[in-house]
C-alpha positions as CSV (number, residue, x, y, z in Angstrom):
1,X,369.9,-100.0,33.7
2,X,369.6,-101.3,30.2
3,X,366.8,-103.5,28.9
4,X,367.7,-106.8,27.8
5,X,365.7,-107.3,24.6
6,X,364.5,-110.6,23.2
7,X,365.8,-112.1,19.7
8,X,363.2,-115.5,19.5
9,X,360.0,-115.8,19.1
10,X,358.4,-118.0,21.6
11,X,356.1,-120.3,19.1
12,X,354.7,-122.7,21.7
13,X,351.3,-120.9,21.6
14,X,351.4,-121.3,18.0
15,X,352.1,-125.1,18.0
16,X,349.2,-125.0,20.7
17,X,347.2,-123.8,18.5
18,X,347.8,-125.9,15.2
19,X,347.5,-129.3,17.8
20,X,343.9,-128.3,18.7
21,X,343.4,-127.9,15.3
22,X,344.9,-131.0,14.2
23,X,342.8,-132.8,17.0
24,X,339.6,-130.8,15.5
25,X,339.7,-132.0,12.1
26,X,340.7,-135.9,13.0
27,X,337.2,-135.5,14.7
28,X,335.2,-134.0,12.1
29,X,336.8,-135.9,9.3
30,X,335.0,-139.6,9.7
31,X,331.2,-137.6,10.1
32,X,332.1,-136.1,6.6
33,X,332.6,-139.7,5.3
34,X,329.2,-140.5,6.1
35,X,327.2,-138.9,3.8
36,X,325.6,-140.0,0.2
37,X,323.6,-143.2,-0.6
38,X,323.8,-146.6,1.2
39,X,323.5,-149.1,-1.7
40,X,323.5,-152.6,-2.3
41,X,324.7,-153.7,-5.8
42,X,322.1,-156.5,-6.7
43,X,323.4,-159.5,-9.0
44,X,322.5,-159.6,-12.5
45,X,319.8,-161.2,-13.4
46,X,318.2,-161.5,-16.9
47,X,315.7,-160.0,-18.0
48,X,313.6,-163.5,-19.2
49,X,313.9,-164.0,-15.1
50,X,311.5,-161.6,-14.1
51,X,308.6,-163.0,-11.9
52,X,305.3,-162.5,-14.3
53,X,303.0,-163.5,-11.4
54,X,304.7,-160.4,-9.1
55,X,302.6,-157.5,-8.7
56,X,305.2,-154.5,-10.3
57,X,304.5,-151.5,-11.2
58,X,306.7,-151.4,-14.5
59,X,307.9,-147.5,-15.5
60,X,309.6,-147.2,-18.8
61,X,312.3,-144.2,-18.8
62,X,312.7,-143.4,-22.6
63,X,316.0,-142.2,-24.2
64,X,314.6,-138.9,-24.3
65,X,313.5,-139.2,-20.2
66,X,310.3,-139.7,-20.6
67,X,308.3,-141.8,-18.1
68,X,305.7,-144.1,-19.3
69,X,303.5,-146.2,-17.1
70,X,300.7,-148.6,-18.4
71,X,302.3,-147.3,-22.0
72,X,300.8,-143.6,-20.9
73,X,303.6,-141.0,-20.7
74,X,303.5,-139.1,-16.9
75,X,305.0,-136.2,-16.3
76,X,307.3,-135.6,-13.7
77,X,305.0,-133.5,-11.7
78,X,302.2,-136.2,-12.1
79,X,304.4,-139.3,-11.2
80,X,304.3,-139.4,-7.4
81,X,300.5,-139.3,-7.4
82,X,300.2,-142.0,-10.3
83,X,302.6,-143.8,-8.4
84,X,300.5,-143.5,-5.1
85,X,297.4,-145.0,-7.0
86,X,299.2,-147.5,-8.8
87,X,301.2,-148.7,-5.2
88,X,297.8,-149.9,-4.3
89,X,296.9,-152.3,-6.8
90,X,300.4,-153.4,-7.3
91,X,301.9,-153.6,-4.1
92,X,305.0,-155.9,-4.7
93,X,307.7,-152.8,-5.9
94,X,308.6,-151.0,-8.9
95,X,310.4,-152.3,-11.8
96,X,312.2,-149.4,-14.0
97,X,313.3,-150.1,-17.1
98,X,315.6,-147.9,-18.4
99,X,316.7,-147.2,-21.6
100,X,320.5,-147.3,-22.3
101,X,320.6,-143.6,-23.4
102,X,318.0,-142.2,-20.6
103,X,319.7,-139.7,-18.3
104,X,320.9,-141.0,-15.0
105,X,319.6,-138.0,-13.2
106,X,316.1,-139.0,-14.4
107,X,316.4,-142.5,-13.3
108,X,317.5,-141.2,-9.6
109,X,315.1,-138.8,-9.6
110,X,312.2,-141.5,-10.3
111,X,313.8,-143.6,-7.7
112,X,313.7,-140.5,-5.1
113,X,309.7,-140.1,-6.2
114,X,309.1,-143.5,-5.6
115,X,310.3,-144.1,-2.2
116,X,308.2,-140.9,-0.9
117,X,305.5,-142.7,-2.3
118,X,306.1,-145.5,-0.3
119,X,307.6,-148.4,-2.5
120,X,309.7,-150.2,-0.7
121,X,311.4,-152.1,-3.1
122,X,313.0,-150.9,-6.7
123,X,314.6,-153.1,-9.3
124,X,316.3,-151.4,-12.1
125,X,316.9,-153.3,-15.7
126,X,317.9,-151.9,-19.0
127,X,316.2,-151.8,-22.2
């Protein structure tokens, strides 16, 4: 008796495969979406519009990224413990003012520093 031999290749377990897949990554795709910052873009306001009487802590970042408080340069390492005694007698935010040629990086990374020292609110305005 002669074997009859087969000349296809059955690929429904390979279109199986590719469906689960598919049905995999439509699942995964919107939790990748989430990451990265939740911001609100504030209005412009002038700077002549600032609220004297409010109790800010002001931070200067200087075109060379330096950070000044009370017109005393901190370092980085220094600033979320100045920031923690200064939160205390000026509890109403912090108000950075940024030059136009300081690094973004060191403005984000003065924002991160203040919020784990507990400010809860951060205005940003430009030199």
């Amino acid at each position: 008796m002669k074997r009859q031999t087969f000349n296809q290749i059955n690929i429904t377990p390979l279109t199986d495969i590719f469906l689960v897949l598919l049905i995999i990554m439509m699942v995964i795709a919107p939790i990748l979406d989430q990451q990265g910052l939740s911001l609100a873009v504030p209005e412009y306001v002038e700077k002549s519009s600032i609220d004297k009487d409010a109790k800010l802590i002001n931070v200067i970042v200087s075109e060379d990224n330096k950070y000044l408080i009370n017109d005393n340069e901190i370092v980085e390492a220094d600033l979320m413990s100045t920031i923690k005694d200064e939160i205390t007698q000026k509890p109403d935010g912090l108000l950075i003012q940024a030059s136009g040629e300081s690094s973004h990086q060191s403005v984000v990374r003065l924002m991160d520093i203040a919020r784990n020292a507990g400010v809860q609110s951060i205005s940003i305005v430009e030199l």
